[in-house]
C-alpha positions in Angstrom: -57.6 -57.2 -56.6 -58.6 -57.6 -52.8 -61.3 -60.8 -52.6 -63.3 -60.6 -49.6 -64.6 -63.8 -48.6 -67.9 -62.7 -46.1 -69.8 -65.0 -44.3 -73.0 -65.7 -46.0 -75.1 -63.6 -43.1 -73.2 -60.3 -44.0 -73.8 -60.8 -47.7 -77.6 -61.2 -47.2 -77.8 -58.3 -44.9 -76.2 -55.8 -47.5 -78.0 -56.8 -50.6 -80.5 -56.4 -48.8 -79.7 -52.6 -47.7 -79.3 -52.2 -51.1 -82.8 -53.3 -52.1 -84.1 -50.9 -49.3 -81.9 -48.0 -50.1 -81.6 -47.9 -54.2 -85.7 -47.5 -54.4 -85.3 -44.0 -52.5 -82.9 -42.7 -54.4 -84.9 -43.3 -57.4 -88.0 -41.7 -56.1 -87.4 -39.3 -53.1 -89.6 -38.1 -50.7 -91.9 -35.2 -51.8 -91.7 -31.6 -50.1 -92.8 -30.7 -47.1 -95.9 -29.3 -46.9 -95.7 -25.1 -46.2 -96.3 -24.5 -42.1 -99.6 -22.7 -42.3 -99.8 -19.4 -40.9 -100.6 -18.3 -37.5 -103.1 -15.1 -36.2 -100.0 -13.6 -34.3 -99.9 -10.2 -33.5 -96.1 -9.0 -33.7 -96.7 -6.5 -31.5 -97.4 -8.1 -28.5 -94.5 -11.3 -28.9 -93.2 -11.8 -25.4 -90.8 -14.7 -24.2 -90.4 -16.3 -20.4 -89.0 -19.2 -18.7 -88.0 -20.1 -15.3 -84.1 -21.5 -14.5 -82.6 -22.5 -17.6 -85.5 -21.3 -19.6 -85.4 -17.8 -18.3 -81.7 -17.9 -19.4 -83.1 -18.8 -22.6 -86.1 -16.0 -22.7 -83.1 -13.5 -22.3 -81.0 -14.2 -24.7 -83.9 -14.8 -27.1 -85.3 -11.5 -25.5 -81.6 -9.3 -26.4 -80.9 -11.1 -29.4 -84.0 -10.5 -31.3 -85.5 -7.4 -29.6 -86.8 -6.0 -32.6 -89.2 -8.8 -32.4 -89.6 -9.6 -28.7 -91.4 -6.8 -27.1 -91.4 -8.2 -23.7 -89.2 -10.6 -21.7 -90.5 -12.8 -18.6 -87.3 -14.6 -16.4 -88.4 -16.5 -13.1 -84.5 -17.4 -11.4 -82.4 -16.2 -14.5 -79.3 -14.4 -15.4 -78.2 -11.6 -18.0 -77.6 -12.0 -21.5 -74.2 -14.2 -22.8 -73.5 -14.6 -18.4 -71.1 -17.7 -19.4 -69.3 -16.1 -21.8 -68.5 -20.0 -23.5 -67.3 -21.0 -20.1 -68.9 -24.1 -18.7 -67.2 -23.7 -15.1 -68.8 -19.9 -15.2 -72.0 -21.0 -16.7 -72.7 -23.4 -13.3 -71.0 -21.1 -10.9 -71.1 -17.3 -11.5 -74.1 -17.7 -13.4 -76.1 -19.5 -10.8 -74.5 -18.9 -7.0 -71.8 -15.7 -8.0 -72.4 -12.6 -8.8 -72.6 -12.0 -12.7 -70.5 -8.4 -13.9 -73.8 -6.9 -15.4 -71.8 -4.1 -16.5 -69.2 -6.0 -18.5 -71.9 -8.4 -20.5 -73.8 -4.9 -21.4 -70.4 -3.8 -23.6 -70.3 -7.3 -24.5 -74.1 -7.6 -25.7 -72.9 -3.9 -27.2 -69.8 -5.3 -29.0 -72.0 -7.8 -30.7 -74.8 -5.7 -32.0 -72.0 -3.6 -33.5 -70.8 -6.3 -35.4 -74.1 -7.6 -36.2 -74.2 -10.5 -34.2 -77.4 -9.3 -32.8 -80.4 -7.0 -33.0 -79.4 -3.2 -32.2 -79.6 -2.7 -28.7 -81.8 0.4 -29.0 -84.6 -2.0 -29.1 -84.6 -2.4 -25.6 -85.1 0.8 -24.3 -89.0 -0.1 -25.3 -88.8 -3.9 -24.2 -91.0 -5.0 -21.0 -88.9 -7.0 -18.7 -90.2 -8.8 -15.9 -88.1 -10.3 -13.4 -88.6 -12.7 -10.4 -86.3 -14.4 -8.4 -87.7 -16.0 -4.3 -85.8 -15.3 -1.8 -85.8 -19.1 -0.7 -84.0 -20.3 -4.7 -80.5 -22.0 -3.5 -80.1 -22.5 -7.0 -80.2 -19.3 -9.2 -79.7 -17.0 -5.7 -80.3 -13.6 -5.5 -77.6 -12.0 -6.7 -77.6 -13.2 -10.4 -81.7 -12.5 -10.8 -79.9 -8.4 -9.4 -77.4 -9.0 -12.6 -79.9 -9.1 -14.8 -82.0 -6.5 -13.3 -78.7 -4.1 -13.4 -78.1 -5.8 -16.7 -81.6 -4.4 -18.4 -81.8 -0.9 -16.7 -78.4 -0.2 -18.5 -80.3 0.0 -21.3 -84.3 0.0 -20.8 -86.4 2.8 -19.3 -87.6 2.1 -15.5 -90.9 2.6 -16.2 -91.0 -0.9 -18.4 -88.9 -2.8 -15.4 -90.3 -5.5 -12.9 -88.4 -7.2 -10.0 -90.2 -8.9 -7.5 -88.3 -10.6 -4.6 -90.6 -10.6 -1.8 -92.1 -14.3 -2.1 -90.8 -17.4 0.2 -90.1 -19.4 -2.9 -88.0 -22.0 -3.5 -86.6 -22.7 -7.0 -90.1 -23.4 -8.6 -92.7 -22.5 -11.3 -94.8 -20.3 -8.5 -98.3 -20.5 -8.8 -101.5 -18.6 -7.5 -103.1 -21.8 -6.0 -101.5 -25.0 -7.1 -98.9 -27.1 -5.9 -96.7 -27.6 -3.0 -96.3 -25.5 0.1 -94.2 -22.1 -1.3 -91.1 -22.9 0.7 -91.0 -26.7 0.0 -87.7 -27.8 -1.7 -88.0 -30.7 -3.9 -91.2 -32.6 -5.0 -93.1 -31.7 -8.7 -91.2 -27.9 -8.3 -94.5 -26.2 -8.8 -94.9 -24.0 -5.8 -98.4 -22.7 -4.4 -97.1 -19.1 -3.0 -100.6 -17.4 -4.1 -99.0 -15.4 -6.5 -100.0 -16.0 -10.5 -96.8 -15.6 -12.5 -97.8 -17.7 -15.4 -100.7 -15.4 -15.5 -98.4 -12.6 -15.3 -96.1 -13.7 -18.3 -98.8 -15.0 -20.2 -98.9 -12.9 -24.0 -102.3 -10.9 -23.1 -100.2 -8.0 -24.5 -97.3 -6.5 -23.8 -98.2 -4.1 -20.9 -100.3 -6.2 -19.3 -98.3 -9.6 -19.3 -94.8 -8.0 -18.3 -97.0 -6.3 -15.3 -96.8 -3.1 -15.8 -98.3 -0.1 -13.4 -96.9 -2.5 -10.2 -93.6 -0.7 -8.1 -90.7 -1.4 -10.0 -89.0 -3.3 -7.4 -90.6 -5.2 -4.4 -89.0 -5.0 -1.5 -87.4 -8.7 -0.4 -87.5 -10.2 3.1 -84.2 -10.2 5.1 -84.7 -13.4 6.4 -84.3 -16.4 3.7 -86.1 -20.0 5.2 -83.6 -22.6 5.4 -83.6 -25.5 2.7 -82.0 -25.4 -0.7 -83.5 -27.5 -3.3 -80.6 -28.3 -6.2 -81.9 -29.5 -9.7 -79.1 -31.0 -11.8 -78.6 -29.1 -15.2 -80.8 -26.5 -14.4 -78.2 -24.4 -16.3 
C-alpha cells in the first residue's frame, strides 16, 4: 500500500470538500418547478434576426416549419450555407455567392431522412428578407441566396426582399440611431424605415409585410465604407 504523506493544507482542504459535498448527496436538490404556460398563439409563431441571428431565424425557420409560420432575416444566408465548413461559413456565406440550388437538395435530403420538418411546410411560410446595399459584411449576393433559396420552395405571393435602403450592416430603424450609411458606432442605423416593426409577431401576414412588391428595386450605386464586425457569423 501507497502512503501519501500531504502537507497539512491539502488534508484540510479535502475533508473539508467532503463535509460540503457528502450533505448533498444525502439530500438532493428538489425538482424544478414546471415553466408555466404562455398565451401563444401557434399560429402566428414567426422568428427574425439580423447577421448571425438571421442565419439563426432560417435554420430555425426550415428546420421547424411546421411550427414557424413566418421567417424575418436582416443580412442573412440560406439554410445549412456552411455545410460544417468554418472557412465557407466566413467566406461564401458572408462575401461569396452561396449555391442556393445545391442547399435546397440538401435541406431536401434531410427532411427525407427526418432530420428536419417536411419541406412542404414552406410553401405557406412568410419570409421576409432585407439586406442594404451599403452591408460590406453579409453583401448582396448571399441575402439573393437565400431569396433564390426560399422561392425554390415557397409561393411568391408570401416572399419579401427589400434592397433599396443605404444601409450599412445594422439593426435599421424608423427614427433612431446613427446616420443610415454610418459604419461603425452602436450598429443601430436611423434609415426611416421600421423593420423591427415589420418583423415584430402582430401576425403572420402582417409582420412578414405582406401586400408590399415582392422585391424592391436596389440602387446601383453602393456608398463607400464597409463596417466589419468580428464573429458576425
Amino acid at each position: 500500500m501507497i502512503t501519501l504523506d500531504l502537507p497539512r493544507c491539502v488534508r484540510r482542504a479535502a475533508l473539508s470538500l467532503v463535509a460540503t459535498v457528502l450533505p448533498l448527496l444525502a439530500h438532493p436538490a428538489p425538482p424544478s418547478a414546471a415553466l408555466p404556460g404562455y398565451n401563444v398563439d401557434p399560429s402566428q409563431i414567426t422568428v427574425s434576426g439580423i447577421s448571425s441571428g438571421a442565419y439563426m431565424a432560417v435554420q430555425i425557420a426550415v428546420a421547424h416549419s411546421a411550427t414557424v409560420k413566418g421567417v424575418g432575416a436582416i443580412a442573412g444566408g440560406p439554410y445549412a450555407c456552411a455545410q460544417g465548413s468554418a472557412t465557407t461559413a466566413t467566406r461564401t456565406c458572408m462575401v461569396g455567392k452561396p449555391d442556393a440550388k445545391a442547399l435546397a437538395e440538401a435541406a431536401k435530403k434531410a427532411a427525407a431522412a427526418g432530420q428536419i420538418d417536411p419541406l412542404a411546410h414552406l410553401a405557406t411560410q412568410k419570409a421576409w428578407l432585407f439586406n442594404g446595399f451599403n452591408d460590406g459584411v453579409v453583401k448582396r449576393p448571399v441575402s439573393d441566396a437565400l431569396f433564390d433559396f426560399y422561392k425554390s420552395f415557397d409561393s411568391e405571393d408570401n416572399l419579401f426582399y427589400k434592397t433599396n435602403l443605404q444601409a450599412a450592416h445594422s439593426q435599421v430603424t424608423l427614427a433612431y440611431g446613427q446616420a443610415c450609411s454610418q459604419n461603425g458606432g452602436d450598429v443601430i442605423n436611423d434609415c426611416g424605415y421600421d423593420a423591427a416593426g415589420l418583423l415584430s409577431a402582430k401576425g403572420a401576414n402582417q409582420a412578414m409585410g405582406l401586400g408590399t412588391p415582392l422585391v424592391e428595386a436596389t440602387l446601383n450605386q453602393a456608398r463607400p465604407g464597409y463596417f466589419v464586425i468580428g464573429s458576425c457569423q
